[in-house]
N, C-alpha and C positions, 0 to 999 in steps of 0.2 A: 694343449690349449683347446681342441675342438670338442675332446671328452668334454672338459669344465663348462664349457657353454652349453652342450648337450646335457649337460646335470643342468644347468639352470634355467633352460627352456622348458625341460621337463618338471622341474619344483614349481615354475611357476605357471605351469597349465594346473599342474595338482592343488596348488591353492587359490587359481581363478577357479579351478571348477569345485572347487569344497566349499568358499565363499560363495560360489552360485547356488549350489544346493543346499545351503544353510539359508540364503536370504528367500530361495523358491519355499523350506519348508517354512522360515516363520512370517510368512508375506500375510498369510491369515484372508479375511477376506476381501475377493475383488472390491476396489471403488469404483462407484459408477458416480458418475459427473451429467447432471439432467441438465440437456441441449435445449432450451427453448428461447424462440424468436419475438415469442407473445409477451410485454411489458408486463403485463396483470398477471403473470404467474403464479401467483397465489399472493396470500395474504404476508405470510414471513419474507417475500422474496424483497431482494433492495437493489445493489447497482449492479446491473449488467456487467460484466467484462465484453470492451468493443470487440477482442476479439475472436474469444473463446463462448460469448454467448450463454454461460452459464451464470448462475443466480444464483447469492449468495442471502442467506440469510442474517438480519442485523438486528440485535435485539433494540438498538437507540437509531434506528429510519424514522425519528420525529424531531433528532436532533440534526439544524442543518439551517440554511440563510434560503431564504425565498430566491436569493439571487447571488452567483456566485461573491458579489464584494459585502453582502449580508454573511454570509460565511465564514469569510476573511476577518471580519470585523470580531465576531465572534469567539475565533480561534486566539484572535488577539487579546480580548478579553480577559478569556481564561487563563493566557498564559500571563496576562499583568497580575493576575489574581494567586499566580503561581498554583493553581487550579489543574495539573495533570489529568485528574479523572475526567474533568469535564475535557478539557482540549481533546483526548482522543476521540471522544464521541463525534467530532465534526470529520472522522478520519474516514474511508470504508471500510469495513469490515477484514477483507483481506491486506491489510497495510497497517492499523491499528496495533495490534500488539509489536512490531518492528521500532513504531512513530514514538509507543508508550516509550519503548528502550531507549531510544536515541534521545528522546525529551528529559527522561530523567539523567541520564548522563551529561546533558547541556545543562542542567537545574545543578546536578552535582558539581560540574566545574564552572558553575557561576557563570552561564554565559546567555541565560534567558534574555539580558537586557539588549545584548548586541543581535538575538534572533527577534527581538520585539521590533526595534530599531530599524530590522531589513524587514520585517513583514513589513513597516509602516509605510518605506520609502514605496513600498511595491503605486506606482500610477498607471499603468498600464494592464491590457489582457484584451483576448481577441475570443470570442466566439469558435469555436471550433464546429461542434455542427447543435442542434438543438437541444443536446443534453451534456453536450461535454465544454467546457470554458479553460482557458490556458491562461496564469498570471504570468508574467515577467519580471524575473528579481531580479534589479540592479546592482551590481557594487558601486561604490565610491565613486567611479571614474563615470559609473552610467552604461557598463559593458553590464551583456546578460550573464548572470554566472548562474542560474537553476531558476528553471519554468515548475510553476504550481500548479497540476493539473486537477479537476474537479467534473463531477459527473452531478448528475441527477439521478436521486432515486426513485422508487417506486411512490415514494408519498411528494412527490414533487417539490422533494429538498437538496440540495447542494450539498458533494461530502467531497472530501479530499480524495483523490483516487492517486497522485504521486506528488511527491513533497521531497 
């Protein structure tokens, strides 16, 4: 019995440390992640992460609502229009390609009408601080079942940062 454990303690340091040394040589090269506190970043730069601080580049930071239910408005829009391409543009940058996946799967099983239907009911949201806005989705009964989070970008437009 303690051989057989001793064989399997020892197999599997051998392929934690063969998968270490395979993932160290094809890691390729370091990522660096540019830390800045300064809004005006540059000109590519779009929404902050609150709290990693880094800046993402978006190539549609024109697309977006003056004000978070400008946004809202928008998103709903697109998706009455069954418009995908456009809807993700009101998304950010690092959420967008996830939002495209789950959008088209909601398209494919036919259920745009009932995400149309809880965007509309959305009548509430609070302020969170001067560039980020929280919506509140209702079910049925009026209980919260998922908060729509939204940030300000760089060109002083509203994108969805969680959904």
């Amino acid at each position: 019995m303690t051989k057989g454990l001793i064989r399997s303690v020892i197999v599997l340091v051998l392929v934690l440390g063969v998968g270490g040394f395979g993932l160290w040589l094809l890691s390729g090269k370091e990522i660096v992640i540019n830390k800045s506190g300064n809004s005006n970043a540059g000109s590519n730069s779009d929404i902050q992460n609150s709290g990693a601080g880094s800046v993402v580049s978006d190539a549609f930071k024109e697309f977006g609502g003056k004000t978070p239910n400008e946004t809202l408005s928008f998103l709903i829009g697109a998706l009455e229009k069954n418009n995908l391409t456009l809807a993700v543009k009101y998304f950010a940058p690092e959420i967008r390609a996830i939002e495209s996946e789950e959008l088209k799967k909601l398209q494919d099983a036919n259920l745009f009408a009932d995400l149309i239907k809880t965007l509309k009911s959305i009548k509430s949201g609070k302020t969170i601080d001067n560039s980020h806005y929280r919506f509140i989705v209702p079910d049925e009964m009026g209980e919260t079942i998922v908060e729509i989070e939204l940030a300000k970008n760089s060109a002083g437009l509203w994108k969805i940062i969680s959904f």
